[in-house]
C-alpha positions as CSV (number, residue, x, y, z in Angstrom):
1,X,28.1,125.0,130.9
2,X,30.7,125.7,132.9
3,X,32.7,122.6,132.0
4,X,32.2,123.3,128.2
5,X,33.6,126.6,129.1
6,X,36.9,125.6,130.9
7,X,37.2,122.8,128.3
8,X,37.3,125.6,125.5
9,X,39.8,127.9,127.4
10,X,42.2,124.9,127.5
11,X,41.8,124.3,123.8
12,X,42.6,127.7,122.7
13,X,45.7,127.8,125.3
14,X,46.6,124.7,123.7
15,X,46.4,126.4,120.1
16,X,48.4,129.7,120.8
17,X,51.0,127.6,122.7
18,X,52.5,126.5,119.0
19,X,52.2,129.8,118.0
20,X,53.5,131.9,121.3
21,X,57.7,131.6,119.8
22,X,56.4,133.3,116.2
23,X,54.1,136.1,118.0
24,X,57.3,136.6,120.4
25,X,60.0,137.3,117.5
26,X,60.7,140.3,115.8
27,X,60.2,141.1,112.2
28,X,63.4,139.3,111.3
29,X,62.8,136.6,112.1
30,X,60.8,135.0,109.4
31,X,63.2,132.5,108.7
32,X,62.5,130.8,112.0
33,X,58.9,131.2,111.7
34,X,58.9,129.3,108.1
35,X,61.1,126.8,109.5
36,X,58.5,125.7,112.6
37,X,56.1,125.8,110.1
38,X,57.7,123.2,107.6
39,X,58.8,121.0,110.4
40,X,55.3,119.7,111.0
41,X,55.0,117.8,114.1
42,X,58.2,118.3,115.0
43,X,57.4,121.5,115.4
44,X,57.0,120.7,119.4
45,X,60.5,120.1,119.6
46,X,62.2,122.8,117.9
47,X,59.7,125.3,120.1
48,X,60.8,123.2,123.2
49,X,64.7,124.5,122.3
50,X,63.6,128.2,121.8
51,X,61.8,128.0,125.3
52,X,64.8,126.3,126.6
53,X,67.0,129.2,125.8
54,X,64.4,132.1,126.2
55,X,66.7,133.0,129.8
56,X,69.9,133.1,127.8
57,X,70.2,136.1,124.8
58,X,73.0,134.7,123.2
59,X,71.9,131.1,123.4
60,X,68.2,132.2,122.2
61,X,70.1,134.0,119.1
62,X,72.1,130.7,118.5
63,X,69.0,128.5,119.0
64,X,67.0,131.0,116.5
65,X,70.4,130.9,114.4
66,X,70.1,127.0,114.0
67,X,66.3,126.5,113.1
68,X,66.8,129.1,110.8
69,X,69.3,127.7,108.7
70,X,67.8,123.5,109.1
71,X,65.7,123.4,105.8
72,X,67.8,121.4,103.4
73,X,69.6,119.6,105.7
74,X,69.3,115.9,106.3
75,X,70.1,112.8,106.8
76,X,70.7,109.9,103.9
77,X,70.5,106.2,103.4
78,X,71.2,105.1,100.2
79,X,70.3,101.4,98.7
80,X,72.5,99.4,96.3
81,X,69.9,98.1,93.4
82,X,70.1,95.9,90.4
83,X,68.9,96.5,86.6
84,X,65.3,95.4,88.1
85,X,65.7,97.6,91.3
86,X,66.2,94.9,93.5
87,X,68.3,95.8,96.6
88,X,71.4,94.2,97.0
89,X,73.3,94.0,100.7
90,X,76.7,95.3,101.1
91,X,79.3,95.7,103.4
92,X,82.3,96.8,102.1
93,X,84.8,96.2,104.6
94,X,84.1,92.5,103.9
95,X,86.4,92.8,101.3
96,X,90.2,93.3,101.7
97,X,90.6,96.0,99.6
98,X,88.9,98.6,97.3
99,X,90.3,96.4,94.0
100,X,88.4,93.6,95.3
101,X,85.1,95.2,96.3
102,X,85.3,96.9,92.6
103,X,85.8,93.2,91.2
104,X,82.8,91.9,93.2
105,X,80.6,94.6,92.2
106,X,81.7,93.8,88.3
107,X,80.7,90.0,89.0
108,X,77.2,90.9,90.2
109,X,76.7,93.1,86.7
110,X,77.6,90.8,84.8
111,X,75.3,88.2,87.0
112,X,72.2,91.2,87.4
113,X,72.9,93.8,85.2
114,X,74.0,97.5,85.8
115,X,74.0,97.9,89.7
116,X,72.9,101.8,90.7
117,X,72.4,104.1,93.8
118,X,68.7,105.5,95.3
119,X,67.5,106.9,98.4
120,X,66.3,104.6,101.1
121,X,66.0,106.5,103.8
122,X,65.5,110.7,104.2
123,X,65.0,112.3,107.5
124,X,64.8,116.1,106.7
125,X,66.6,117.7,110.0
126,X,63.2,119.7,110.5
127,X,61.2,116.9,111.3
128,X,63.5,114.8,112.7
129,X,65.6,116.7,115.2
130,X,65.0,116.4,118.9
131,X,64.8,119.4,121.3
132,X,67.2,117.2,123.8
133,X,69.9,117.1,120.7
134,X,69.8,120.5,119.8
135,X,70.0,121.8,123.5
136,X,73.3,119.6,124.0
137,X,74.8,121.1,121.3
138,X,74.2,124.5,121.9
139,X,75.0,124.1,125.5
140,X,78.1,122.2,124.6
141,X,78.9,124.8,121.9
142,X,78.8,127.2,124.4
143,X,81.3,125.5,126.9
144,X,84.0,125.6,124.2
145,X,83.4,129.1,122.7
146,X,83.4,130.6,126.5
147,X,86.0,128.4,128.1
148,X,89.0,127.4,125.6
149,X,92.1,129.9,125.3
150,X,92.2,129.8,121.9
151,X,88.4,130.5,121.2
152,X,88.8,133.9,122.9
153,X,88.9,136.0,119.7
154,X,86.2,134.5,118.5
155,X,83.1,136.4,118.1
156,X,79.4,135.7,118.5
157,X,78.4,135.4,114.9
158,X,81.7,133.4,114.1
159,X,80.7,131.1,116.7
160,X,77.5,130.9,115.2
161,X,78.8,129.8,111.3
162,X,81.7,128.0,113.1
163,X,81.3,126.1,115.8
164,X,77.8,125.8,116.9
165,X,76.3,123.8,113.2
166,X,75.8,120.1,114.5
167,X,76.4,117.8,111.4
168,X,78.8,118.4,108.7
169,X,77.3,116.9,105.6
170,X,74.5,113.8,105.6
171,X,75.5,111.5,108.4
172,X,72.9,110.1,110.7
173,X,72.8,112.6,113.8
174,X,74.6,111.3,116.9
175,X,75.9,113.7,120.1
176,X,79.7,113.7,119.3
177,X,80.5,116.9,121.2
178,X,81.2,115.6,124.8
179,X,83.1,113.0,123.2
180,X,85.5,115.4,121.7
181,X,85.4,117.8,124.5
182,X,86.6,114.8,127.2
183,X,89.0,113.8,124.6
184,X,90.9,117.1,124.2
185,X,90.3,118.3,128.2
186,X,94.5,119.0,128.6
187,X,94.8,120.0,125.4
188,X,95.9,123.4,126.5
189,X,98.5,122.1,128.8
190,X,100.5,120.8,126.1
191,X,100.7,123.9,124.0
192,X,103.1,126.4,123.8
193,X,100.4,128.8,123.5
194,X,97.0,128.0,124.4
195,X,95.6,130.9,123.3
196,X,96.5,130.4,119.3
197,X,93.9,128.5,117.8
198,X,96.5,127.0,114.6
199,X,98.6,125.6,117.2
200,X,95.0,123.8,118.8
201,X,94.4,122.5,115.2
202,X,97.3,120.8,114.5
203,X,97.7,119.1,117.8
204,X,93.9,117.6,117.4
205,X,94.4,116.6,113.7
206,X,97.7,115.1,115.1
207,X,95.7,112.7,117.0
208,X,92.8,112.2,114.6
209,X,95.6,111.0,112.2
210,X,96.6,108.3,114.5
211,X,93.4,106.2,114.8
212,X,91.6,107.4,112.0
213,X,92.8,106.6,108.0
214,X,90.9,107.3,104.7
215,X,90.3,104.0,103.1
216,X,88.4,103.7,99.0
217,X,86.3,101.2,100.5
218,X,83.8,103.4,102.1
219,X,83.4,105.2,98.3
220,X,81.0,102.5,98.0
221,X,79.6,102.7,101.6
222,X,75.7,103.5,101.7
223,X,76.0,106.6,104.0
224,X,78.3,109.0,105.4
225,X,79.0,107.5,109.0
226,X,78.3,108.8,111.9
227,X,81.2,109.5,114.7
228,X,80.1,105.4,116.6
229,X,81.0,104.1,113.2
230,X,83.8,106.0,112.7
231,X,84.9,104.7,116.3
232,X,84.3,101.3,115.7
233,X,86.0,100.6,112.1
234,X,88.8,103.8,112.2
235,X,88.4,104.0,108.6
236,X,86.6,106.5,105.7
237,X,86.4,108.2,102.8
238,X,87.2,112.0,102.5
239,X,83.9,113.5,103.3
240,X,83.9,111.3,106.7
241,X,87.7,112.5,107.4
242,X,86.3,116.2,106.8
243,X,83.4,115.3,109.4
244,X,85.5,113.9,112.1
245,X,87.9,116.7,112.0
246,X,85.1,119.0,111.9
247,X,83.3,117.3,115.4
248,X,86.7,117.1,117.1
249,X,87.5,120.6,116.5
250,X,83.8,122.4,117.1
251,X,83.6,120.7,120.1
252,X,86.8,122.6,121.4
253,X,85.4,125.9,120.4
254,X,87.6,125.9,116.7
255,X,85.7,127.2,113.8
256,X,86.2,124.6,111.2
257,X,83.9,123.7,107.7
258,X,84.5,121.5,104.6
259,X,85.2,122.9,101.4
260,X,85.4,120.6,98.2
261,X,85.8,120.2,94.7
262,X,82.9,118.2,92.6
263,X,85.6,116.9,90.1
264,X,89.3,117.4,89.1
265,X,89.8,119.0,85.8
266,X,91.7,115.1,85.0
267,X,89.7,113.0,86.7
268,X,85.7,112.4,87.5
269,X,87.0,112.0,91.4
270,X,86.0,114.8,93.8
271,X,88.1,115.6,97.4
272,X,86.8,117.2,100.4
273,X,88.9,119.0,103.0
274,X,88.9,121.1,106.0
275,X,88.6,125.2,106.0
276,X,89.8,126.7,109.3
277,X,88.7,130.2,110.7
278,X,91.9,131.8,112.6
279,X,89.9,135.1,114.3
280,X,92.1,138.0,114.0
């Protein structure tokens, strides 16, 4: 009897330990609680990053920030199919330029009929996100926000909307913070003022601008690429432009979104660019 008994107080600690973050929060906090919910398994992880942070106010808030606002965010693969939804391989830097990949993909129509887009792979943040990846960024966030110049005006809830967000649109997630934050180490010593945060952004897109240059091509790449991508080939489209500029500039404590335009009033093109906070 005995063993039945300690068997059945281990079963119920086992139960209210996925429910101990809810029963912990305050009445706001429904958000959160709807979010652990949806994430399903994954719920384990995102209460392993509220645990994480229970010490730390500011970092619990920002941790409890996050989760709340993860629902709709993802990552996705897309798949290049024929009239008959057969998927077709591409890589388009194996052509030499975007007049060439266009021709290639006319070829093929006239060869397979109309060639079209569709989803190949979703991973909804929610139930995909490890607690190791969202401690690292919040921990990282944190570094910036607290110990560059120009991030001294910031505020809390700035910081929050600004710099701490980990993806900027639907790449595949990848740490890119500490990359960013070794990168731009003396970046103070070479201001004039450290402590103004334009002067910070132009010196970082400076650089970006050297190594990194938007190329058509990647209109027809199946994702937006993550930062080792990015790396590897130096080249994008305007949404992966926006991203990088947003990674190198969060991870140095500068608030920094993308703002865009779904189509020009004379063309079916859209353009994405970068939207900087300067904290007065």
């Amino acid at each position: 009897m005995l063993k039945y008994a300690s068997l059945l107080i281990l079963v119920l600690l086992a139960g209210c330990g996925q429910e101990i973050v809810c029963t912990g929060m305050c009445a706001g906090d429904e958000l959160v609680c709807s979010a652990l919910e949806k994430a399903g398994d994954n719920r384990v992880e995102l209460e392993k990053v509220l645990r994480h942070c229970k010490t730390d106010s500011l970092k619990y808030e920002a941790a409890k920030f996050l989760i709340a606002n993860m629902e709709g965010h993802s990552f996705y693969r897309f798949c290049l199919l024929d009239s008959l939804d057969n998927e077709l391989e591409i890589d388009v830097l194996a052509y030499p330029d975007y007049e060439m990949l266009c021709a290639a993909f006319d070829s093929v129509e006239v060869e397979v009929g109309q060639l079209h887009w569709d989803t190949t792979d979703h991973q909804p943040d929610l139930e995909y996100v490890s607690a190791d990846y969202l401690i690292e960024n919040i921990d990282l966030a944190f570094e910036a926000w607290q110990n560059r110049p120009w991030a001294s005006k910031m505020t809390f809830e700035q910081m929050c909307e600004y710099v701490l967000p980990y993806r900027g649109s639907s790449e595949p997630l990848e740490s890119w913070r500490q990359y960013f934050l070794d990168r731009y180490k003396d970046l103070s010593s070479q201001m004039e003022d450290p402590t103004d945060p334009k002067e910070a952004v132009v010196l970082i897109n400076r650089d970006i601008k050297t190594w990194f240059t938007f190329d058509p091509r990647f209109y027809r790449h199946p994702t937006d690429q993550g930062l080792s991508e990015m790396l590897a080939c130096g080249l994008g489209r305007c949404e992966d432009m926006t991203n990088l500029a947003i990674y190198a500039m969060r991870a140095n404590g500068l608030g920094v979104t993308s703002d865009y335009t779904p189509a020009w009033a004379d063309t079916g093109n859209n353009h994405a660019w970068n939207a900087i906070l300067i904290p007065g």
